[in-house]
C-alpha positions in Angstrom: 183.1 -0.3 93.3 182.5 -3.8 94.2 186.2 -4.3 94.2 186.6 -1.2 96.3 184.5 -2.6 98.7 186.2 -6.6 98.8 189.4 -4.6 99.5 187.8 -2.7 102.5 186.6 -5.6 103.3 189.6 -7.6 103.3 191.6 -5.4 104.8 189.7 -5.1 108.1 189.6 -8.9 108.5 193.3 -8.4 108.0 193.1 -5.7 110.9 191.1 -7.7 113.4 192.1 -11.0 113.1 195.4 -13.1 114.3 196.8 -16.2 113.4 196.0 -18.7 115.7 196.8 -22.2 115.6 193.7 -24.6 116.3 194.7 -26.9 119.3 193.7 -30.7 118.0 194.4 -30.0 114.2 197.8 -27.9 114.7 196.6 -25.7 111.6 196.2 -22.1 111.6 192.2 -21.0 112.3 190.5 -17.8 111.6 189.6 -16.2 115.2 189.0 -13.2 116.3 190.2 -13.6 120.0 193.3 -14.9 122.3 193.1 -17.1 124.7 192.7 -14.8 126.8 190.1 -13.3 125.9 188.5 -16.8 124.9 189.1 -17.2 128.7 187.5 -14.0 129.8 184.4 -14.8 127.8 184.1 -17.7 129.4 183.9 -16.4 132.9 181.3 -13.5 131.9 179.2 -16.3 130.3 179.4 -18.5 133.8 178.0 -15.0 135.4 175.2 -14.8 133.5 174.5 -18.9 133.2 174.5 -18.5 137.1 171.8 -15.7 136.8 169.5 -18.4 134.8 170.3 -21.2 136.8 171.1 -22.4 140.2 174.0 -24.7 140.7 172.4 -28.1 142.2 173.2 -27.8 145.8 175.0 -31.5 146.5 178.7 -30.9 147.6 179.5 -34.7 147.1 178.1 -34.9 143.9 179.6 -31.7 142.5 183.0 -32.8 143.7 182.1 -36.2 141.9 181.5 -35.2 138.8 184.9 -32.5 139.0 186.8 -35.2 139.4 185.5 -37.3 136.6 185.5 -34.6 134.5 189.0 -33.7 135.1 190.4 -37.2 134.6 189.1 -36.9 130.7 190.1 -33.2 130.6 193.9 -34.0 131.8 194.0 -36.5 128.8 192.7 -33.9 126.1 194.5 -30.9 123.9 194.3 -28.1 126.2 195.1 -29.9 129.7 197.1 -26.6 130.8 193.6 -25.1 130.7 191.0 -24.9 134.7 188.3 -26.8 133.7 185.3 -26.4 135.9 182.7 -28.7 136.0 178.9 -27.2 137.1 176.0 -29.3 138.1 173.3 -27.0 137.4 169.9 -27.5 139.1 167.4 -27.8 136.1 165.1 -30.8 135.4 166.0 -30.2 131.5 168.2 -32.7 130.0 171.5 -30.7 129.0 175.3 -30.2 129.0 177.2 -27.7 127.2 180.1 -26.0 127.6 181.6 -22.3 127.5 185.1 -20.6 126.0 188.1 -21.3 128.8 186.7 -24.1 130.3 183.7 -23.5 131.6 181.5 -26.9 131.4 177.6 -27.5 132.7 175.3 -30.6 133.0 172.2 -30.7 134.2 170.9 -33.0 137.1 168.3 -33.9 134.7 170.7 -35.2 132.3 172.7 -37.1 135.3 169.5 -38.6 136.3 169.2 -41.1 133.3 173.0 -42.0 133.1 173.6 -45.5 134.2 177.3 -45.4 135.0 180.5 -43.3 135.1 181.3 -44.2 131.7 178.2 -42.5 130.1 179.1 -39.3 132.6 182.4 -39.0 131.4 181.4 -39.5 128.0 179.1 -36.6 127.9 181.9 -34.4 129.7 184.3 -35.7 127.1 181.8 -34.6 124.3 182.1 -31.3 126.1 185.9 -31.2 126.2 185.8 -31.8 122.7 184.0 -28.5 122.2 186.1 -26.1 124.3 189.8 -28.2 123.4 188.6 -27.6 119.2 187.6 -23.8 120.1 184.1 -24.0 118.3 182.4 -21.3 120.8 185.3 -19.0 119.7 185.0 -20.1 115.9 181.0 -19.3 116.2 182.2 -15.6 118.1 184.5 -14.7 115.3 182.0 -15.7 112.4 179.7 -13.6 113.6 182.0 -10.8 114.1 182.7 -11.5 110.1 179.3 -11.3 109.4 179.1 -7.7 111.5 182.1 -6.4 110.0 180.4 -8.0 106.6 177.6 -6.2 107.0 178.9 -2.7 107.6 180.9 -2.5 105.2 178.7 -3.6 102.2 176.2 -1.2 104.1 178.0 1.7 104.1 179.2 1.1 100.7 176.2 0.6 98.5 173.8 2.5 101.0 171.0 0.1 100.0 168.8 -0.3 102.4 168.4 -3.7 103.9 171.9 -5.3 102.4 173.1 -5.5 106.1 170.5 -7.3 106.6 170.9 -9.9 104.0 174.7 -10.0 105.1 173.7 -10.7 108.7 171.5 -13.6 107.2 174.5 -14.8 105.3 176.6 -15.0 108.5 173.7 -16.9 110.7 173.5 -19.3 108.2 177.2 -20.0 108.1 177.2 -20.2 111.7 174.0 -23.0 111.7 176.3 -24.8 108.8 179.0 -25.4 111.2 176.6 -27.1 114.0 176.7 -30.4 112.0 180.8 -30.6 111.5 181.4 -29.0 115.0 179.2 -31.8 117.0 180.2 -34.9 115.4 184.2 -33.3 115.9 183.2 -33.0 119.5 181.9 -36.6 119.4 185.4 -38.1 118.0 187.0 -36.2 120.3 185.5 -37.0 123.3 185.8 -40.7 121.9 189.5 -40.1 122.2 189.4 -38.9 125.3 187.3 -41.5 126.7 190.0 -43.8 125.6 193.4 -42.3 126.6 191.6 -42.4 130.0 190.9 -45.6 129.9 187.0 -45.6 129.6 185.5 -47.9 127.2 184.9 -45.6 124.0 181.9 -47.3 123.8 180.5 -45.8 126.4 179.9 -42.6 123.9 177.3 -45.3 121.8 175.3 -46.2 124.8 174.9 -42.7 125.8 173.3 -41.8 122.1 170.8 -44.9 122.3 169.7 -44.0 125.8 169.3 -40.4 124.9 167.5 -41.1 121.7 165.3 -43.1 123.8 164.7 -40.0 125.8 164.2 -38.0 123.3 161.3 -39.8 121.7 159.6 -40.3 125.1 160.0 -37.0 126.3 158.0 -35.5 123.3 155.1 -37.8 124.1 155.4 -36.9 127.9 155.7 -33.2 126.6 152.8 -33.1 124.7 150.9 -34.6 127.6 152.0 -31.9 130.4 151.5 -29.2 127.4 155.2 -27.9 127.7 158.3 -28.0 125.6 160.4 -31.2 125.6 163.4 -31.1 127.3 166.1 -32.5 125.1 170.0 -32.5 125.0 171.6 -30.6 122.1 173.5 -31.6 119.4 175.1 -35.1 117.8 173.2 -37.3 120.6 170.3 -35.8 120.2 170.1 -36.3 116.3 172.7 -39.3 115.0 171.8 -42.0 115.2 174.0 -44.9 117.1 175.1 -46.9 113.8 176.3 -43.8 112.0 179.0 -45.7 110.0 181.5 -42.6 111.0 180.1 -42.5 114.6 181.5 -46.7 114.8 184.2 -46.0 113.0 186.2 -43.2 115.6 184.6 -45.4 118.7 187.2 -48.2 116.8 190.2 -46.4 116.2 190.1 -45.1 120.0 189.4 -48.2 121.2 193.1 -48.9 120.4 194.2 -45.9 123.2 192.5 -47.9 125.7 195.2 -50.4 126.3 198.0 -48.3 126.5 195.9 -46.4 128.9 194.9 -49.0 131.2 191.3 -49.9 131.6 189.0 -48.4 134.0 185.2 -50.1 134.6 182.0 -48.6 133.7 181.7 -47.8 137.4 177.9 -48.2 137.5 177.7 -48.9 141.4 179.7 -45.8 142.1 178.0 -43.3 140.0 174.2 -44.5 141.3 175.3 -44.2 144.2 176.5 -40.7 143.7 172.7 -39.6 142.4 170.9 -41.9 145.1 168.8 -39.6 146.9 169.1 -36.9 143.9 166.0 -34.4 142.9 164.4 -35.5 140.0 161.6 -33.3 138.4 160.4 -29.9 139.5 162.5 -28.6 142.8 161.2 -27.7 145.9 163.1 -24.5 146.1 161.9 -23.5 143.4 158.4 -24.5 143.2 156.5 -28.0 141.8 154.7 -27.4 138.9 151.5 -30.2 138.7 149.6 -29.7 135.6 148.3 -26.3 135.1 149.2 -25.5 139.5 152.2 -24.1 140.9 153.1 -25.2 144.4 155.6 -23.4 146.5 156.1 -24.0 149.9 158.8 -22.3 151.4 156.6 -19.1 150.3 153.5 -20.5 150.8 151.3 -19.6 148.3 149.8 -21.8 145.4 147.7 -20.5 142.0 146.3 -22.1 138.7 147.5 -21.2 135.1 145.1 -21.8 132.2 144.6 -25.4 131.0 146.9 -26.1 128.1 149.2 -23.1 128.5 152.8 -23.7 128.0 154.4 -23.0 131.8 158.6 -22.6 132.6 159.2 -22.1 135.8 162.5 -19.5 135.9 164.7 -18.9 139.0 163.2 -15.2 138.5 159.5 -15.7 137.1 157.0 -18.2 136.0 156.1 -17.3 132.4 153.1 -19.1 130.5 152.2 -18.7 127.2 149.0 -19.9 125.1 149.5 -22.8 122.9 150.3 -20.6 120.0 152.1 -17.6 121.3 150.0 -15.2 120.7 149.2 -14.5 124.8 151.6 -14.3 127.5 151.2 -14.1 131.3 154.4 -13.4 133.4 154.7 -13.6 137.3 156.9 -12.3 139.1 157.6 -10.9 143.1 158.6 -8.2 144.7 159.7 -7.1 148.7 156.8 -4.5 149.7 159.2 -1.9 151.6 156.7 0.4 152.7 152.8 0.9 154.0 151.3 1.1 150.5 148.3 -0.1 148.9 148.9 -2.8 146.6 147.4 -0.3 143.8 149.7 2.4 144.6 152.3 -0.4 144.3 151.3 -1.1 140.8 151.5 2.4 139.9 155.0 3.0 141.5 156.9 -0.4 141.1 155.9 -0.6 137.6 156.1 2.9 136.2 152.7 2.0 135.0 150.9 5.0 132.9 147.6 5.0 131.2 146.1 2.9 133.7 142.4 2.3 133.4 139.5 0.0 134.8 141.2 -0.4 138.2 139.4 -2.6 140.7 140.9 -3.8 144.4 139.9 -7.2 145.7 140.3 -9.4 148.4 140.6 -13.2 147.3 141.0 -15.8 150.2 142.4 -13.2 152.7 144.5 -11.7 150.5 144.9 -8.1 149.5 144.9 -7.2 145.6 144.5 -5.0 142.4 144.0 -4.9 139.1 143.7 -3.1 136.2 144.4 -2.2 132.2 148.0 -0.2 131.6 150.7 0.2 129.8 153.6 -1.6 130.9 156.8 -3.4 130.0 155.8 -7.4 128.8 157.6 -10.0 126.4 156.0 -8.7 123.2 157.2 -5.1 124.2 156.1 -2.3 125.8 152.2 -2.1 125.4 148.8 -2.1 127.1 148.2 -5.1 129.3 146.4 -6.2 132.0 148.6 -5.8 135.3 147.6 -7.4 138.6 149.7 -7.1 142.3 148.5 -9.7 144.9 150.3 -9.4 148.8 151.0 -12.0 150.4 154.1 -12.4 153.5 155.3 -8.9 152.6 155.8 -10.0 148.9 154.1 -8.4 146.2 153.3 -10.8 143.6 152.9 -8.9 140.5 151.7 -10.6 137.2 151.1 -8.9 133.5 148.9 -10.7 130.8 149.6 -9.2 127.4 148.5 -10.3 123.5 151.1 -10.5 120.8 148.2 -8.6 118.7 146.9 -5.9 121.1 143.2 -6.7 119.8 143.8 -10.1 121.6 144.4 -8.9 125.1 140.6 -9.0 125.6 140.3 -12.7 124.7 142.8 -13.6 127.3 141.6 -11.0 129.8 139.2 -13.3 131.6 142.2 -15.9 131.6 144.6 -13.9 133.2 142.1 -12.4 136.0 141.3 -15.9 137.1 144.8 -16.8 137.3 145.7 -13.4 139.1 142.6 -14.1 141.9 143.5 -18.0 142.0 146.7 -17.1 143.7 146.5 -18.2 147.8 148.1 -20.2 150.9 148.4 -23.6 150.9 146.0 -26.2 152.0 147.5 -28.7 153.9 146.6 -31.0 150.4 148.9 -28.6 148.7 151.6 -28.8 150.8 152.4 -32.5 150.5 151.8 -31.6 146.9 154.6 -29.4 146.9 157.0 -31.4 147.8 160.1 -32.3 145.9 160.5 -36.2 144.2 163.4 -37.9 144.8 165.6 -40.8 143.1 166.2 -43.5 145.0 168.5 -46.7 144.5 167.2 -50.3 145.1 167.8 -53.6 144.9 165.4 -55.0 142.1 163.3 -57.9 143.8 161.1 -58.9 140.9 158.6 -56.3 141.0 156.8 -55.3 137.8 158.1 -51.9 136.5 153.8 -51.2 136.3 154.3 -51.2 140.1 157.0 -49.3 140.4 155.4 -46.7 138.0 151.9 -46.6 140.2 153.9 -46.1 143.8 156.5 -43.5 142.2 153.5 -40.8 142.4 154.4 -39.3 138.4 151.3 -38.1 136.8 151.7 -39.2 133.6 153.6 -42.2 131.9 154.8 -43.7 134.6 155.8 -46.9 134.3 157.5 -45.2 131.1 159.5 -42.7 133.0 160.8 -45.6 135.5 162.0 -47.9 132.6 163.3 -44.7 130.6 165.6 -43.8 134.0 166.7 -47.7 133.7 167.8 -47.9 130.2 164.9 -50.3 129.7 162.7 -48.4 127.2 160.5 -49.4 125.8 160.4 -53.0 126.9 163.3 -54.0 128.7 163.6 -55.9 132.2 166.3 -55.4 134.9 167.4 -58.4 136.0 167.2 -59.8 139.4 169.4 -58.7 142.1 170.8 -55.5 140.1 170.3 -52.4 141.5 167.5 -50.0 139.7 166.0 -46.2 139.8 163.3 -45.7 141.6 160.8 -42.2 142.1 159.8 -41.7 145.7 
């Protein structure tokens, strides 16, 4: 039987897979899809990045960091390939890359780079992962796994052994994280150097992001939010990996048959002066526990110590251990309704119970218990509609444990009824921070901290944009980061 079933097995792999020869290595890899279809993928997955994010809207820069990013790409394995480069507009600090081409970076990851060299070492690292396929290795070992898993299902018809087989595949997916990043790293390396960029540049991008990493889970911990860190190698190797040196060496040879190009550190600050840096103003300034937005003019308060992401379609908070949830979200009111016939219609609400209408601050509302769609599933909750300019903003509190939806409910109700206009305080507070680029004149990075208008860790956060974390001074006369 068991035999029976490897054959099966076997056989379909035999079926659904083609030999394709990996790019950089020139050997034959196990995939599951042309190039082509690698390709195709690639554009879905920009569709639906797109949908979560919105690119950063700064023509100059974008075409800035295209053209950087095309340099390294023209020098890697799969130049015949369209590589487009997307600067999303996200304060998280991230690049990655999809099948075909398709390679992001965050403006909150721009924002601590130094110099063009650090940019185009980060765009090289993601070069490395489209040019060595590893999206499309990850796709076809967890089609194994599903093709796995069916057939050992369907052949023993024990319960649960699909299960175990899908296990089996996610774990040999995780296990190729390690290999895949620190290949993308000695790529990129190489890449770095055929252009002509110091490979070295890839070294100082791992200390300043390790740098960010551990400040950002101390300023994380102080806004009560998730830290914001870059995936992979940079993120966790450390800059004196003995493997990491030695590929930074043997590509430092390329270099001078390539010609050597400066670290560029004028032009690239130049390219982010004036750049958003935090929360942005399109999309609403988040202060603590309050939520400013001014284009739609309307403010409220979450509860203190909730986790809060602000998403281009809803601001969800949860309670610091999961186990509550509040989402808001907004709606165009079409038609002469009461905002609690609006609950009742827009949300296919049933079961709904306790209703009350209010008026907070001028504006129209109503709550009440039903059963609605929320993040832990579909489930009684406590669903609130607030008008305001002809929107309907709708939020829906919910417990992971049903019994708990009572020990948030007073939570959620004053969140619901804290929602109003802006005071004229509030609007100044909802306006957008910006970077700036300056000569440095001698001033204490304390007082650049204090004037920069950051709520917490200042001074930190100035000398952390700087590459001067922990203690480090600019010198004199060099041109610095500053938050205005």
């Amino acid at each position: 039987m068991k035999l029976a079933l490897l054959h099966i097995l076997l056989l379909g792999l035999t079926i659904v897979s083609g030999c394709s020869v990996n790019p950089v290595t020139g050997s034959s890899d196990l995939v599951l899809m042309s190039e082509d279809q690698e390709i195709a993928l690639g554009r879905r997955g920009h569709q639906e990045i797109l949908k979560k994010y919105r690119e950063y809207n700064d023509v100059e820069l974008s075409k800035y960091v295209q053209k950087v990013g095309e340099r390294i790409a023209a020098n890697s394995h799969r130049s015949d390939l369209v590589y487009r480069f997307t600067v999303l507009d996200s304060p998280e600090v991230n690049a990655f890359a999809l099948p075909g081409g398709y390679i992001y970076v965050t403006r909150g990851i721009l924002a601590y780079f130094n110099s063009e060299a650090e940019l185009a070492a980060v765009l090289g690292h993601e070069i490395g992962h489209v040019t060595a396929r590893h999206s499309v290795k990850q796709h076809s070992a967890q089609t194994f796994s599903s093709i796995a898993s069916a057939v050992l299902a369907a052949g023993t018809g024990v319960r649960g052994v699909g299960d175990a087989a899908n296990f089996l595949g996610t774990a040999l997916v995780r296990g190729y994280g390690r290999e895949h990043e620190l290949e993308a790293d000695r790529l990129g390396a190489a890449y770095l150097a055929r252009t002509g960029y110091r490979p070295e540049a890839m070294l100082d991008v791992i200390r300043l992001l390790k740098n960010q990493e551990t400040f950002e889970k101390e300023l994380a911990k102080a806004e009560n939010r998730k830290p914001r860190i870059y995936h992979g190698l940079f993120s966790t190797h450390p800059d004196n990996d003995t493997r990491l040196q030695s590929v930074v060496r043997e590509s430092r040879r390329a270099v001078q048959s390539a010609g050597s190009i400066p670290d560029r550190r004028k032009i690239y600050l130049s390219q982010i002066d004036g750049m958003t840096y935090g929360d942005s103003q399109d999309q609403g300034i988040l202060r603590g526990s309050s939520f400013y937005h001014r284009s739609l003019d309307f403010s409220l308060t979450f509860p203190a110590n909730w986790s809060i992401k602000n998403q281009p379609n809803r601001i969800i908070a949860w309670s610091p251990k999961r186990e509550g949830v509040l989402v808001l979200t907004m709606q165009d009111i079409n038609r002469h309704i009461s905002p609690q016939v609006f609950l009742r219609k827009h949300l296919n609400a049933s079961s709904v119970k306790s209703g009350e209408a209010f008026t907070h601050q001028g504006l129209r509302g109503y709550t009440a218990f039903a059963n609605v769609d929320t993040p832990f599933g579909k489930r009684f909750a406590r669903a609130t509609v607030v008008y305001h300019n002809k929107k309907a903003f709708v939020m829906i509190g919910a417990g992971k444990d049903v019994r708990r939806l009572y020990q948030y409910d007073p939570l959620f109700l004053k969140t619901a009824k804290s929602l109003h206009r802006l005071t004229g305080t509030e609007k100044l507070l909802s306006g957008e921070r910006k970077l700036s680029i300056k000569t440095f004149k001698g001033e204490p990075y304390s007082e650049l901290g204090a004037s920069s208008g950051l709520s917490h860790l200042a001074e930190s956060q100035i000398r952390l944009l700087n590459g001067d974390y922990p203690s480090g001074e600019p010198k004199p006369g060099s041109l610095i980061k500053v938050v205005e």
